[in-house]
C-alpha positions in Angstrom: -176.0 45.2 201.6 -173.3 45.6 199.5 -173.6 45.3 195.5 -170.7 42.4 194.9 -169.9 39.6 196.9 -166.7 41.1 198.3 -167.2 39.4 202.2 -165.6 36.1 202.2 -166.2 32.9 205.0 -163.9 30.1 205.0 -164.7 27.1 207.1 -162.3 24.3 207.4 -163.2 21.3 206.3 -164.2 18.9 209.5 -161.3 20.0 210.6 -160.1 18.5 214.2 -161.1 14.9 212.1 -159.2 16.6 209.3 -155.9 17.4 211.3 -156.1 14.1 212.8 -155.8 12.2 209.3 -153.3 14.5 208.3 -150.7 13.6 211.0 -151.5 9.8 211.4 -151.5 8.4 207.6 -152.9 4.9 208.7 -156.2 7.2 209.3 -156.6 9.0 205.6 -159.8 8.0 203.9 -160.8 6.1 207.2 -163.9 7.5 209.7 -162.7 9.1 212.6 -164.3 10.8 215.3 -163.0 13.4 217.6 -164.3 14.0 221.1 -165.3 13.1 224.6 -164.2 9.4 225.5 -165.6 8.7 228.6 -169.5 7.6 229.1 -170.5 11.0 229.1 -168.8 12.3 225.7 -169.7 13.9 223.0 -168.3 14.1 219.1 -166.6 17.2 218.7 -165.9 16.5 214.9 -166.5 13.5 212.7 -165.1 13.1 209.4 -167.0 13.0 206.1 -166.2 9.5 206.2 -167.9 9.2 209.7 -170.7 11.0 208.5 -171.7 8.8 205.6 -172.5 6.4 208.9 -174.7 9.3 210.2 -172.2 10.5 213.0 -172.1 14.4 213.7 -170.9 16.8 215.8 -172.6 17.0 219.1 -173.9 13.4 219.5 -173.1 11.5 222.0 -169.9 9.1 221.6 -172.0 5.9 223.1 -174.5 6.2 220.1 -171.6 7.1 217.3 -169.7 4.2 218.5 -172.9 2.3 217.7 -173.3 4.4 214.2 -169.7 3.4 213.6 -167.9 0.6 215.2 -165.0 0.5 213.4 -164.0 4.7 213.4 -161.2 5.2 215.1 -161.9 7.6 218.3 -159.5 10.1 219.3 -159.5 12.7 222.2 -158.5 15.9 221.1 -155.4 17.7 220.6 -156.9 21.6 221.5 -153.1 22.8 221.6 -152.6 21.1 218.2 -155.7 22.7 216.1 -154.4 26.1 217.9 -151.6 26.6 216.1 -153.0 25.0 212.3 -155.6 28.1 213.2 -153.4 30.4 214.2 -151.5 29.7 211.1 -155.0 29.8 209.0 -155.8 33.3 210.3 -152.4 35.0 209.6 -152.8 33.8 206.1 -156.4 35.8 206.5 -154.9 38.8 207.8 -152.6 38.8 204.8 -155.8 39.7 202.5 -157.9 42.4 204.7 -157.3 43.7 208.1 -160.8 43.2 208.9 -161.1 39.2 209.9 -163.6 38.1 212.1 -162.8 34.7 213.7 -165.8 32.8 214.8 -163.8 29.8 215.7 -160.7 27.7 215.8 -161.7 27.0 212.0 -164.1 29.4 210.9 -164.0 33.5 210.1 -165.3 36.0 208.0 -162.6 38.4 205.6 -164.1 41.8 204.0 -162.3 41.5 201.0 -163.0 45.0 199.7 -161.8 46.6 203.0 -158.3 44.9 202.5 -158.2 46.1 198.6 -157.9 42.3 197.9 -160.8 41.9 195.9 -163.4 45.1 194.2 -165.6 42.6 191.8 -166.6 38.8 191.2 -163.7 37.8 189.2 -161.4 39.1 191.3 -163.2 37.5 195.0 -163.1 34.1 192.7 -159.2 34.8 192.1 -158.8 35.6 195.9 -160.6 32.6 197.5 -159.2 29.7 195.0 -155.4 31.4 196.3 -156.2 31.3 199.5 -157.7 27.9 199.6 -154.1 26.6 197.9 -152.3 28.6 200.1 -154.0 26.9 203.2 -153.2 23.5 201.7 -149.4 24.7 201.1 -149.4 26.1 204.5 -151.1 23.5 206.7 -151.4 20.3 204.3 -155.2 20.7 204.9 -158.4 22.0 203.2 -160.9 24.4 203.6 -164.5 25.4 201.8 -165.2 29.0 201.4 -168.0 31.1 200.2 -168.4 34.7 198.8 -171.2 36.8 198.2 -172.4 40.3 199.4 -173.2 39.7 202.8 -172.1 37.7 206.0 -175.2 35.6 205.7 -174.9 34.4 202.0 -171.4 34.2 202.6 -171.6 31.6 205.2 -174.4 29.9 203.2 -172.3 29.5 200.2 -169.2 27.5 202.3 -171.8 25.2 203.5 -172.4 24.7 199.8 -168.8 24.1 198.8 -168.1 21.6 201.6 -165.8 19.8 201.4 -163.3 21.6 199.5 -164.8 24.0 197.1 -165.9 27.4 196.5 -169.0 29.0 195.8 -170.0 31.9 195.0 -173.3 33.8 195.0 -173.7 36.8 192.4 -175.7 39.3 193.3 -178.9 40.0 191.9 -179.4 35.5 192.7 -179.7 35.6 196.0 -183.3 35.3 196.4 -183.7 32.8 194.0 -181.3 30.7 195.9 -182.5 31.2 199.0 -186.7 30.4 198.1 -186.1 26.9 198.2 -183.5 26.0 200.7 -185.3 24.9 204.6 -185.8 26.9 207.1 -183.1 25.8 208.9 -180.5 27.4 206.1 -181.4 30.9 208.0 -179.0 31.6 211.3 -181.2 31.5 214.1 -183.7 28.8 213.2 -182.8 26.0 215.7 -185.3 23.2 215.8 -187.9 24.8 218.2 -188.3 27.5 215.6 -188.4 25.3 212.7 -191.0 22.9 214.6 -192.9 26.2 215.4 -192.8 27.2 211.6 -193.8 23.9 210.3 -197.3 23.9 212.3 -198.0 27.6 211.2 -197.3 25.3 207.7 -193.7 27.5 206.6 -191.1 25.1 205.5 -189.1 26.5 203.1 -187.4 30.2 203.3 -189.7 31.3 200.0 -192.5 30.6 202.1 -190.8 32.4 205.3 -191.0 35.8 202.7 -194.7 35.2 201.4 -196.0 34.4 205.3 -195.2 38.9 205.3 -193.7 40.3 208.6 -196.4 40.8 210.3 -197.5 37.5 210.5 -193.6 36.4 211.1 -193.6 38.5 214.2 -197.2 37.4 215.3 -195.7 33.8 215.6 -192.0 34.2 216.8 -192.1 37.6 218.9 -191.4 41.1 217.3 -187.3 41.0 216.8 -187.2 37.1 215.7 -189.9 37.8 213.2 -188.2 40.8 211.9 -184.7 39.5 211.8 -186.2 36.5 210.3 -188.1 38.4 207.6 -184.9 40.4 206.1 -182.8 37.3 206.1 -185.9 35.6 203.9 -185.3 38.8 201.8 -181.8 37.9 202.1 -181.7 41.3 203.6 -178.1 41.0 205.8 -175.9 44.9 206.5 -174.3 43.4 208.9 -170.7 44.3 208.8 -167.1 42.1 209.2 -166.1 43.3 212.7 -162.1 42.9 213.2 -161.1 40.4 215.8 -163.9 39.7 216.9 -164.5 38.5 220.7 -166.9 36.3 222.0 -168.5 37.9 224.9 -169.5 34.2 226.2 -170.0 30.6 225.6 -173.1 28.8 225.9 -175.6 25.8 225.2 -179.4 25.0 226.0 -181.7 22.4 225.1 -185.4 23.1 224.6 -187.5 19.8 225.5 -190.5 18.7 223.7 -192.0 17.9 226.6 -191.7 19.3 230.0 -189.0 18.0 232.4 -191.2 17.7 235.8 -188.5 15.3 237.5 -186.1 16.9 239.5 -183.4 14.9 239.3 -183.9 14.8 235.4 -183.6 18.3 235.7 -179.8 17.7 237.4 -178.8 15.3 235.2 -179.6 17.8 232.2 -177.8 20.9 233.6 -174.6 18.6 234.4 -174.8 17.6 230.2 -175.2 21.1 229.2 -172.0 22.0 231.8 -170.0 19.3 230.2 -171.0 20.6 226.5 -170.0 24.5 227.3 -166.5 23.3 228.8 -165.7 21.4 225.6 -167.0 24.7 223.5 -164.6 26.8 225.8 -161.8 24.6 225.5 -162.3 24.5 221.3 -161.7 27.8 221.3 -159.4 28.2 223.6 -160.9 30.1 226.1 -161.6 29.8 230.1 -164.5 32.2 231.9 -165.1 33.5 235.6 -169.0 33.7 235.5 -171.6 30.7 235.3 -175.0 31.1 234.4 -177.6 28.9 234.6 -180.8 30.1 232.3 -183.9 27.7 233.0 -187.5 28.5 231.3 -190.3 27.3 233.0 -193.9 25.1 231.9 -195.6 29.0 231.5 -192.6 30.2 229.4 -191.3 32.5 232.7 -187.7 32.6 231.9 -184.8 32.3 235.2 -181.8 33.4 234.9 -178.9 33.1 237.8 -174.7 33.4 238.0 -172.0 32.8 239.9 -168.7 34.6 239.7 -165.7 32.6 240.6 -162.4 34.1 241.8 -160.9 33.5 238.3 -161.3 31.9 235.2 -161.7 28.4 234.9 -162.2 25.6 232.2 -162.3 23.0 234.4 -165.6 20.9 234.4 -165.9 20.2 237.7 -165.7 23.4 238.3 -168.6 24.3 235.6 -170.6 21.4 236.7 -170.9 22.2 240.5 -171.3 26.1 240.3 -174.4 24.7 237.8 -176.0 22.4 240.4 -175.5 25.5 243.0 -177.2 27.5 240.4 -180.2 24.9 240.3 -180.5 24.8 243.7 -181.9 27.6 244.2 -184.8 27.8 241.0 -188.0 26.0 241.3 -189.0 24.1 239.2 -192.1 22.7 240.0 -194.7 22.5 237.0 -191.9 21.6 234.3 -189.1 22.8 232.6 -188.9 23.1 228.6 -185.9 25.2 228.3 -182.1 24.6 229.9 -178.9 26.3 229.3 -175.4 26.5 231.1 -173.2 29.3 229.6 -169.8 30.8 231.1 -169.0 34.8 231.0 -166.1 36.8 231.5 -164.4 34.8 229.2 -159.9 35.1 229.3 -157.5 32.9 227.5 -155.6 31.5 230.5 -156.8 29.9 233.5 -156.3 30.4 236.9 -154.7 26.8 238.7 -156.1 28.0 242.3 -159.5 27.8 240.8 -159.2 24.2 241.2 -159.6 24.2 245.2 -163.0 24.8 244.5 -163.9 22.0 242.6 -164.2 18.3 244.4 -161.8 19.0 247.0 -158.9 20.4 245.6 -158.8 18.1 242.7 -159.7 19.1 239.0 -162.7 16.4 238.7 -164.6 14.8 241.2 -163.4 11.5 242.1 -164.1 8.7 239.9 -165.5 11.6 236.9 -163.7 12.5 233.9 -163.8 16.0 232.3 -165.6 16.9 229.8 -163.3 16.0 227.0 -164.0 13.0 228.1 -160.0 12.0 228.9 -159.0 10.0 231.8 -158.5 11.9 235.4 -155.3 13.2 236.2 -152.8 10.9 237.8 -152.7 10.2 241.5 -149.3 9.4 241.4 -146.0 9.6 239.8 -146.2 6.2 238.5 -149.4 5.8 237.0 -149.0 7.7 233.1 -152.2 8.1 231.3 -152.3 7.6 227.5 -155.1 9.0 225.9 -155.8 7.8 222.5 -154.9 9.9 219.4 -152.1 11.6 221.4 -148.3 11.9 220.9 -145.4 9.6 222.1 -141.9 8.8 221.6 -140.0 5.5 221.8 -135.8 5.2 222.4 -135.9 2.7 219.6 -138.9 3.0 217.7 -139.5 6.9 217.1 -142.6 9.3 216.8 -146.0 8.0 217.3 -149.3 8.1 218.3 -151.5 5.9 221.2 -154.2 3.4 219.6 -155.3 2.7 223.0 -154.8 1.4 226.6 -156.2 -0.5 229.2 -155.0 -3.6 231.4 -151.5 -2.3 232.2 -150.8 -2.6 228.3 -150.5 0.8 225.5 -150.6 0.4 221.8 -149.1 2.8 219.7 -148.6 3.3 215.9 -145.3 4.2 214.9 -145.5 7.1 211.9 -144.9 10.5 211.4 -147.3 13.0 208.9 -144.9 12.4 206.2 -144.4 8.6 206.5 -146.4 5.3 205.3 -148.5 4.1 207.6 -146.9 2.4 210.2 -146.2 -0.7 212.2 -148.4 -0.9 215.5 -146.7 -2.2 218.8 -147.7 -2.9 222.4 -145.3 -1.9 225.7 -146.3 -1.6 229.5 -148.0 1.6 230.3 -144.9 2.7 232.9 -142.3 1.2 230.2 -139.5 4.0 230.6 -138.9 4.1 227.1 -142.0 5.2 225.9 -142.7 9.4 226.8 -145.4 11.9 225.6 -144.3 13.8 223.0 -145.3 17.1 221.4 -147.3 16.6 217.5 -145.1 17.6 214.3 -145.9 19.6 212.3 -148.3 18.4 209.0 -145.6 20.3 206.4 -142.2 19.7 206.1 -140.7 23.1 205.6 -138.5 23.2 202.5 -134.9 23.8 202.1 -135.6 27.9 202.7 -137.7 27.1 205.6 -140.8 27.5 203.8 -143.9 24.9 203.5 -142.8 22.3 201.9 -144.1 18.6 201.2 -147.3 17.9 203.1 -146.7 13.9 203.1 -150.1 13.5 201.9 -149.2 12.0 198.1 -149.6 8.6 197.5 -152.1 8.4 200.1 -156.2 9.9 200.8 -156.1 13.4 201.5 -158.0 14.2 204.3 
């Protein structure tokens, strides 16, 4: 590990939530939650003022609506949060060429490698730029976190959420870590933490006096050992340059054993739906679907299915899953699920879709994972999905409030407007179109960032 805290992460603050109070200013300082719609969704981001209601990422949208009645609810706009990222990361590149992204909002920089930064004052100087030059650039905020390692680094943004910076001298690191949870460390889900809490280890200072050995003897030799350095905030691990996922997955562990089979179904079609909206996040589309299953004596399946092509399509996911199932027994229980897609591309193949539901992208009656509304059947039924973009002959830019009973309500405002008047039109009214989202900074007179619209108002 490296002797000053040269390795910089920068995590954007909630930041689909974020980009959505950015561009509609009737939403700034108001909770809103961005995900799945339909009965099956899921939050995909909430916004710190969502969270003070106790809504998070990952829950599902029928119990944040009840955390939160009055957030607004958006789909979301993956195109949109594509390019602010794409925008984030070339500001990245600008300070080292070795940038690891882990997400649409989230990488690691080595700043030493890039000559930006050799000491503390000079990382300090480095991050507080680049977090103003974000907020020139994109009109939003981000948290980031420097110290000596990727581990402490990432530590450190979760400190300085929502925009701050923080950063871990050397020499403090173990000081910092002895009293944080378990659950600080990467790799500690909840099965581990539950696991450490019997064996009576709560904290990450008591992680380090349990010893290895007795680390390994309760979580299997490479957990316990991985485990152990990271106590010791022990972390060589270096920033890897364009970094590529080499799949996309999710699994539950159960605290009791699933012994009902069509439990069991209902589970691996969840998980499907929750690795299709982590694919789409970041962009990507895979040919290969796994389905891993661990059984009542901790005997661990695995099975896969290539496809001809990538797909992000749900349906798709969803019934190469159920194939999967099919063939594992599960009689005696299951504590562990996961669905996870390999093979991963950036592009998706359309003729994929023949495989899925009869030709058609969803099954009938289903909606996909982002929980939006199927695809029309026809050329005169228009779907309007809320949070997206329209256009009005007479009225201008705005966004859809909602639908339902032949009727659409949209807000009329731009990202550098006041918040705007809310009207109501027929949802085949020919003078209302989809539109594509402007951008959250008005370029100035020499086409550079300009005025992010956000004064007078909460920034998001």
């Amino acid at each position: 590990m490296r002797t000053t805290p040269t390795i910089l992460h920068l995590d954007m603050d909630a930041f689909f939530a974020q980009a959505e109070q950015a561009s509609k200013p009737s939403l700034r300082g108001k909770a809103v939650v961005v995900g799945g719609l339909g009965p099956r969704g899921v939050v995909s981001t909430a916004s710190y003022e969502a969270r003070a209601f106790g809504v998070h990422s990952a829950m599902p949208m029928a119990q944040a609506r009840r955390l939160a009645p009055h957030a607004a609810y958006l789909v979301p706009r993956f195109g949109f949060y594509r390019s602010i990222s794409e925008q984030v990361m070339g500001l990245l590149r600008t300070l080292s060429p070795l940038v690891e992204p882990l997400s649409l909002d989230e990488a690691y920089v080595d700043l030493e490698a890039g000559g930006a930064a050799r000491d503390a004052d000079a990382a300090e100087r480095v991050g507080r730029k680049l977090r103003a030059d974000i907020r020139a650039v994109t009109g939003l905020t981000g948290s980031v976190g420097l110290a000596a390692s990727k581990m402490l680094a990432k530590i450190a943004s979760e400190q300085a959420k929502p925009d701050g910076l923080v950063l871990i001298p050397p020499g403090t690191e173990r000081d910092l870590l002895a009293p944080m949870p378990v659950r600080a460390l990467p790799g500690v889900g909840p099965a581990t933490q539950n696991h450490l809490r019997r064996a009576g280890i709560h904290t990450v200072g008591e992680l380090a006096e349990a010893g290895e050995d007795e680390l390994v003897r309760l979580l299997g030799k490479a957990h316990g050992h991985a485990l152990y350095a990271m106590a010791l905030a022990r972390d060589d691990r270096p920033v890897v340059a364009e970094r590529e996922a080499k799949s996309v997955s999710v699994e539950d562990t159960y605290d009791v054993d699933i012994h009902d089979r069509l439990r069991v179904g209902l589970e691996v079609r969840r998980l499907a739906d929750r690795c299709v909206a982590r694919l789409r996040a970041a962009g990507l589309s895979g040919r290969t679907i796994v389905l891993k299953v661990r059984r009542y004596d901790f005997s661990t399946l695995t099975r896969s299915e290539t496809l001809r092509g990538p797909t992000d399509d749900p349906a798709v996911v969803r019934e190469a899953a159920a194939r999967l199932l099919d063939a594992v027994d599960t009689t005696g229980g299951v504590r562990l699920l996961g669905v996870g897609v390999t093979g991963l591309a950036d592009y998706t193949q359309e003729d994929l879709f023949a495989q899925a539901a009869g030709g058609q992208r969803t099954s009938p009656g289903e909606e996909p994972a982002d929980g939006t509304a199927p695809e029309p059947s026809g050329p005169a039924e228009r779907q309007w999905r809320a949070g997206h973009d329209v256009r009005h002959e007479e009225y201008g830019h705005g966004w859809v409030q909602g639908s339902g009973l032949g009727r659409v309500t949209v807000r009329f405002e731009t990202p550098h407007s006041a918040p705007g008047r809310v009207r109501t039109f027929r949802v085949d009214d020919p003078a209302l179109q989809p539109a594509e989202p402007l951008p959250l900074v008005c370029p100035g007179p020499s086409g550079t960032p300009g005025d992010t619209g956000l004064r007078g108002g909460t920034a998001a």
